[in-house]
C-alpha positions in Angstrom: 140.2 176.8 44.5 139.6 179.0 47.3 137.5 178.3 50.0 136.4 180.4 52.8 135.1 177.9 56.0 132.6 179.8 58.6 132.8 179.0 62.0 135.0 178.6 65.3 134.7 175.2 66.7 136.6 171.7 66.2 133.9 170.9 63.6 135.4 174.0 61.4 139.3 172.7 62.3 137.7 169.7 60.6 136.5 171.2 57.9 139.2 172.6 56.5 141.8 169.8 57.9 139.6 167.8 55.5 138.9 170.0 52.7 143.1 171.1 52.4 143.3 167.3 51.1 141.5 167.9 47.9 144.0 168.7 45.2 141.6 171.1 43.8 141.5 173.4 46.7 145.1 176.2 47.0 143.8 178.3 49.5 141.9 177.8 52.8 140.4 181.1 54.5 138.3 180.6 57.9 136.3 183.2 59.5 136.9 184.0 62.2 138.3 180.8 63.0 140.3 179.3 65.7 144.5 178.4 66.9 143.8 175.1 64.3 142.9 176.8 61.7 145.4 179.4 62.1 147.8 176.7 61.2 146.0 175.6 57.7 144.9 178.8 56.9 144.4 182.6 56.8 141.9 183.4 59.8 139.6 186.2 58.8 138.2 188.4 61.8 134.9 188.3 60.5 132.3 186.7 63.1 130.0 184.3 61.9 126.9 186.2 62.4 127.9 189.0 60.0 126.0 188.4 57.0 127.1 191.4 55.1 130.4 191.1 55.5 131.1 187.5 54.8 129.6 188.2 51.9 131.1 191.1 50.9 134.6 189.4 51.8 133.6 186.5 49.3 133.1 188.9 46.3 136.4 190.8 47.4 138.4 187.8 47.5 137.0 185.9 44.6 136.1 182.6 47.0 134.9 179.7 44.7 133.2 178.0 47.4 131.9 178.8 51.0 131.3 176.2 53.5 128.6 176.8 56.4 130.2 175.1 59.4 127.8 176.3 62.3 123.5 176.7 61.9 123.3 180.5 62.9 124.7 182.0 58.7 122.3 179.6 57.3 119.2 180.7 59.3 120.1 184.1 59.0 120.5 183.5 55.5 124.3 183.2 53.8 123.2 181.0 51.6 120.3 183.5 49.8 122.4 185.8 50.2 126.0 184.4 48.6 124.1 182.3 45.4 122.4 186.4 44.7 125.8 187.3 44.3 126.5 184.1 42.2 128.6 182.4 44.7 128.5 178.8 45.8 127.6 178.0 49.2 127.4 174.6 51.0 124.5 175.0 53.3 120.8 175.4 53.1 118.6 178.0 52.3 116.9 180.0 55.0 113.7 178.7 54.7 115.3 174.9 54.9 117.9 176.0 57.7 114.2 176.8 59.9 114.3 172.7 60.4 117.0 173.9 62.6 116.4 177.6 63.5 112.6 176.5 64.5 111.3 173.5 66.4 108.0 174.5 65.7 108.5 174.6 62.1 110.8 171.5 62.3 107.9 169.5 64.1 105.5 170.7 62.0 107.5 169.6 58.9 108.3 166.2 60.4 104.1 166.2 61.2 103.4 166.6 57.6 106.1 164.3 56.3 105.2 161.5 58.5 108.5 161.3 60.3 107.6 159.3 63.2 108.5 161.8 66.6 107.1 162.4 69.8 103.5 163.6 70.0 104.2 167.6 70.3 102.2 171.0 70.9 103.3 174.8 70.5 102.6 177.3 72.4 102.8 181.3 71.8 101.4 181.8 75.7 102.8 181.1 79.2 99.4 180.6 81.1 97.9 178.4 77.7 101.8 176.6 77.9 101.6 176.0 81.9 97.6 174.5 82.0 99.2 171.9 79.3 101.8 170.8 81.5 99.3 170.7 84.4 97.1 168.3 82.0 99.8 166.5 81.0 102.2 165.3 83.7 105.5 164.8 83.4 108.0 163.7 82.5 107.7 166.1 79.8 109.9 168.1 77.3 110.2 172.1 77.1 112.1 173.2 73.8 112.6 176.9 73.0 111.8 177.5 69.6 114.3 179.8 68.2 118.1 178.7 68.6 119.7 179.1 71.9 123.0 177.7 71.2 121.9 174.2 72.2 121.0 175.4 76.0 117.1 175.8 74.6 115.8 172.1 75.6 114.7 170.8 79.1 113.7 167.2 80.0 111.7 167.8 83.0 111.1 165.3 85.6 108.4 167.4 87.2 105.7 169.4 86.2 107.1 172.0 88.5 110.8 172.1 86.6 108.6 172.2 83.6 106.6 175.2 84.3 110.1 177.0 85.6 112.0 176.0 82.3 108.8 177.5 80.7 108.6 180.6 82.6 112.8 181.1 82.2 112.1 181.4 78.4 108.8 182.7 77.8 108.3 185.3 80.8 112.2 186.0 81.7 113.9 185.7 78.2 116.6 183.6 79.2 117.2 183.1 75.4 115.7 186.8 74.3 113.2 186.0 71.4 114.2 182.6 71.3 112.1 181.5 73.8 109.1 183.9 72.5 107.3 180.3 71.7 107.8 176.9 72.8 107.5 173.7 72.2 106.2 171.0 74.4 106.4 167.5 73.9 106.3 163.6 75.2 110.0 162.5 76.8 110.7 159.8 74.9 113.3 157.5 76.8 116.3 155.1 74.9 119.3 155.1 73.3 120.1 158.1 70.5 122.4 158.1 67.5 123.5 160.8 65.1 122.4 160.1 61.3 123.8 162.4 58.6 123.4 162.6 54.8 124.7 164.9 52.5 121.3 166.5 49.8 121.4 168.1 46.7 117.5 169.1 46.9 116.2 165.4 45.6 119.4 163.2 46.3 121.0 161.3 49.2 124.4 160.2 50.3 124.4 158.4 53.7 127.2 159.2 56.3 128.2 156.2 58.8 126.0 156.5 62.0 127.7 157.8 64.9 126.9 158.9 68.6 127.4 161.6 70.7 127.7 162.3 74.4 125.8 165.4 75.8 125.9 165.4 79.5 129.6 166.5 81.3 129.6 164.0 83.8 130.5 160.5 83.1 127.8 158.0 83.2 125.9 160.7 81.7 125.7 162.7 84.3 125.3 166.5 84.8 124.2 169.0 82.7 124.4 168.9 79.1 126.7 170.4 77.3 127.8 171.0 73.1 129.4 166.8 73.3 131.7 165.4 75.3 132.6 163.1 72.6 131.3 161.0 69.7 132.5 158.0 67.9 131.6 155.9 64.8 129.9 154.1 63.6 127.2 153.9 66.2 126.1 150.0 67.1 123.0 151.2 67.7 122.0 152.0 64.0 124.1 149.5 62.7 124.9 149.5 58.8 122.2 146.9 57.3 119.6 149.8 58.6 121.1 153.0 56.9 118.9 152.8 53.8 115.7 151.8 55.5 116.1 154.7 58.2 117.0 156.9 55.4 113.4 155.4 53.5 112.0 156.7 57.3 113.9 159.9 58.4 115.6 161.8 55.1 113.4 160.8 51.6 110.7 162.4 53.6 111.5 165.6 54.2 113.7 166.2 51.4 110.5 165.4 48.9 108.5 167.7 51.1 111.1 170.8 51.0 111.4 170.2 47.2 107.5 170.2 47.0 107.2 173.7 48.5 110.0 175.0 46.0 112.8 174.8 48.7 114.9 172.2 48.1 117.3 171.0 50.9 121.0 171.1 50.0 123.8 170.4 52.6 124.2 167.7 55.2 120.8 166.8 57.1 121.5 165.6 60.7 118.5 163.7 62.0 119.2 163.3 65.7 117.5 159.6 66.7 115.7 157.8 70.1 115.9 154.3 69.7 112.6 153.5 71.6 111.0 150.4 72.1 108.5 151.3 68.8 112.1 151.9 67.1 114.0 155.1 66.2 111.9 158.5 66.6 113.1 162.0 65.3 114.4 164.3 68.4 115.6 166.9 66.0 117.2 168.2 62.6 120.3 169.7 62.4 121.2 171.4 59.3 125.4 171.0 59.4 127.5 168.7 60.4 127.3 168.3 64.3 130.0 169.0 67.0 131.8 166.8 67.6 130.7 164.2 65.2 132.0 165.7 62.1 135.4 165.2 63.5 135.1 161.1 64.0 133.1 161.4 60.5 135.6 163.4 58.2 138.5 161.2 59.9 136.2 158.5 57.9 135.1 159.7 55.0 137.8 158.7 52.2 136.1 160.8 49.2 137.3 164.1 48.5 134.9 166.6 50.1 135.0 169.2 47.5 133.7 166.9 45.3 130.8 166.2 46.8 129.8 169.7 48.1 130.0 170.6 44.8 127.8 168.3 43.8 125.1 168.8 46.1 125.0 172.4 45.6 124.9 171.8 41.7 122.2 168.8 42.3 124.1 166.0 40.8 125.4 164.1 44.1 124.2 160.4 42.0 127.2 161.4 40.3 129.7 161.2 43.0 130.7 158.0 45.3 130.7 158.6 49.3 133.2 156.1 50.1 134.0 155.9 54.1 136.9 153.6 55.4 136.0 150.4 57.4 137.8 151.7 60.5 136.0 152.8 63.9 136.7 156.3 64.8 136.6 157.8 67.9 136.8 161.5 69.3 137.5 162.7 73.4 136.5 166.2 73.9 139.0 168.0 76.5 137.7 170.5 78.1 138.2 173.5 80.3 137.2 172.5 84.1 133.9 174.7 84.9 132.4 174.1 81.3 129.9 174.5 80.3 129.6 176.9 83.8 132.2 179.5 83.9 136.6 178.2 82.8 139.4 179.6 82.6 140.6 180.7 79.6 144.5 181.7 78.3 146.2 178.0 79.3 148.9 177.1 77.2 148.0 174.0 75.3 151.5 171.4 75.0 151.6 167.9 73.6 149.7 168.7 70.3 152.3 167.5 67.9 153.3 164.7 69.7 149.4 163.5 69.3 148.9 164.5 65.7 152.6 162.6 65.2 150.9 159.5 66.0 149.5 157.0 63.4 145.5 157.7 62.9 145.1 160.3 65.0 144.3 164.5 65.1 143.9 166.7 67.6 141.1 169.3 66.5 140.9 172.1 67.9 137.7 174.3 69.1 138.3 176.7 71.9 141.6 177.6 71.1 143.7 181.1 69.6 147.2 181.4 68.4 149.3 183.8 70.4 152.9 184.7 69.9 153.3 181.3 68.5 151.7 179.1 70.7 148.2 177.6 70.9 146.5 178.8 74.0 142.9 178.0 75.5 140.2 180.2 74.7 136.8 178.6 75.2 135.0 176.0 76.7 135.1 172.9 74.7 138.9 173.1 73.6 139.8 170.0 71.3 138.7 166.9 70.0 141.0 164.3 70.3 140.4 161.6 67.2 141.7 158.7 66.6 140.7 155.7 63.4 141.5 152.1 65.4 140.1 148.4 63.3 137.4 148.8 66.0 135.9 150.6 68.4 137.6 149.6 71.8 141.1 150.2 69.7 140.2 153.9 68.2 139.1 154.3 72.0 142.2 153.8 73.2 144.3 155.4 70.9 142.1 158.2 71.4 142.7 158.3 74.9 147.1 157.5 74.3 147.1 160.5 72.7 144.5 162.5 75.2 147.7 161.9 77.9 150.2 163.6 75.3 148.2 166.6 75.5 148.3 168.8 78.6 147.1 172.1 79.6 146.1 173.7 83.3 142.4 173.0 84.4 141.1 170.7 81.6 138.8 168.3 81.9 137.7 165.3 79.9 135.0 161.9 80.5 136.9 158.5 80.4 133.7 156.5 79.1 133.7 158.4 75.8 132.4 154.8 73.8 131.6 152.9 76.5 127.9 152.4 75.8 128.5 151.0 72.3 131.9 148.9 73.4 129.0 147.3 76.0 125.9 146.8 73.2 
């Protein structure tokens, strides 16, 4: 087979790191891709955006399957678009991909569902949007609707930071039309967990639970930024709950999509708060999420193919998920000033030397292949993952292999794990 992966970040390196195991697959194309995939593949200078020509480069090459890695293709349509020209496409619909592309639509789904989530309201005005916060207090949430590449959401601790994360979006278009409408809602306060399952429109196969870690500071301080790091499985959400959250946060809304003639096929990512009335729905994601696909594919023992074939042809009962026993564990090393303004153009040395070690990869995000060597070329850089019998071992292999690695003015958090090592 030939498969052509969309996307530039670690979770794409992942991707095809994962999907080069299946004996079925020859050929690996990545567009545009990154230094990682560089070295597994052909990179294709077609950004991910470009509907049109990422379709037209599928019929041209004769691609048997094309693999989604980041939201914006879906909502903008790829999928529609690639299964007109009778291409296979692992990723949502349009419509479907909205659960990410719109938290209105998204709450308004889980609403009529009955996903439990925090009590919400959605405004098209600033003065209607700044009286509610006035009524309401804080602390209080301010989402953008539309996506603005995962900067749209503000937990305000004032009514005051509310009203200003309101006016950057809906009177100063800090995120252009994203921001056209919002979304306000109750802060909900806890611990969160990532929960992913792969859909073929009426069927589920759970992932392992995992967690990520948003804010750039350790401790969880700072601001917040794509992950600092995720590991798996999450204690939080511990196994013996899969299928009853499942029951709660994925039967749901897959019978409702199907109901309204849209099925849901591709990996649904519901984004938890364990609160004290039990785990609430913050969002959906409708791909795999970065950086937990990279602690998940390290994980998953099934060939991949397999099952996106299956979900995109409706017969994932079909097909066993089968997930090794092992605790993974991914450090994100970073360029210092993320997510502010870095650096870019650093030479990145001690990559082999990491890969070479037993159970672990070094995938790579923010990096470019020049004259033979891997050099820095965007915020998040790599994603440093390593399988260990538990957690506090794949933590520390993790981090053995973080000090192989070495490039000018990176940065990385040393508690990556430490919340569920401490559960």
């Amino acid at each position: 087979m030939k498969i052509l992966v969309v996307g530039s970040g670690g979770r794409e390196h992942a991707l095809c790191w994962k999907l080069s195991q299946s004996p079925k697959v020859e050929t690996i194309l990545c567009a545009p891709g990154n230094g990682g995939t560089a070295q597994m593949g052909t990179n294709i200078p077609i950004k991910d955006d470009d509907i049109p020509a990422l379709v037209a480069y599928a019929k041209q090459e004769s691609v048997d399957l094309v693999v989604a890695g980041p939201e914006l293709p879906l909502v903008l349509g790829l999928e529609n678009a690639l299964i007109k020209e009778g291409i296979p496409c692992f990723g949502p619909s349009a419509f479907a991909a909205n659960l990410e592309g719109s938290k209105a639509f998204s709450k308004n789904v889980m609403h009529e569902a009955g996903v439990p989530t925090a009590d919400f309201r959605v405004f098209d005005e600033f003065e209607n949007a700044r009286a509610f916060i006035e009524e309401k207090g804080a602390p209080i949430v301010v989402k953008a609707d539309g996506l603005a590449a995962g900067k749209g959401v503000v937990v305000a601790k004032t009514k005051e930071e509310a009203i200003e994360a309101v006016e950057e979006m809906m009177v100063k278009k800090a995120f252009n039309s994203a921001g056209d409408r919002v979304v306000i809602e109750e802060a909900l306060s806890g611990e969160e967990a990532s929960f992913l399952a792969f859909c073929d429109g009426e069927n589920y196969a759970l992932l392992p639970s995992s967690q990520d870690h948003k804010a750039v500071g350790e401790g969880d301080t700072g601001p917040n930024t794509g992950g600092m790091g995720a590991y798996s499985p999450a204690p939080i959400l511990p196994e013996s709950q899969y299928e009853e959250t499942a029951e709660l946060v994925i039967r749901p809304i897959l019978k409702l999509l199907a109901s309204k003639g849209e099925p849901f096929k591709g990996i649904l990512y519901a984004g938890l708060m364990y609160t004290k009335n039990g785990p609430s729905v913050l969002e959906y994601n409708v791909r795999f999420g970065d950086p937990e696909c990279q602690p998940l594919l390290m994980r998953l023992e099934s060939d991949l193919v397999d099952i996106m074939l299956a979900c995109i042809e409706g017969r994932l009962n079909e097909v066993e998920v089968k997930v090794r026993s092992e605790t993974a564990c991914g450090v994100v090393m970073a360029a210092d000033g993320y997510p502010g303004a870095y650096p870019k153009g650093m030479e990145i040395t001690g990559l082999e030397d990491a890969d070479a070690m037993n159970g672990v990869k070094a995938f790579q995000a923010g990096t470019k292949l020049v004259d033979g060597k891997i050099v820095t070329s965007g915020g998040r850089v790599l994603c440093v993952t390593a399988l260990g019998k538990n957690l506090a071992e794949a933590r520390e292999k993790a981090y053995q292999a973080v000090d192989k690695i070495h490039f000018d003015k990176s940065y990385f958090r040393r508690d990556i794990g430490n919340k569920g090592l401490n559960r």
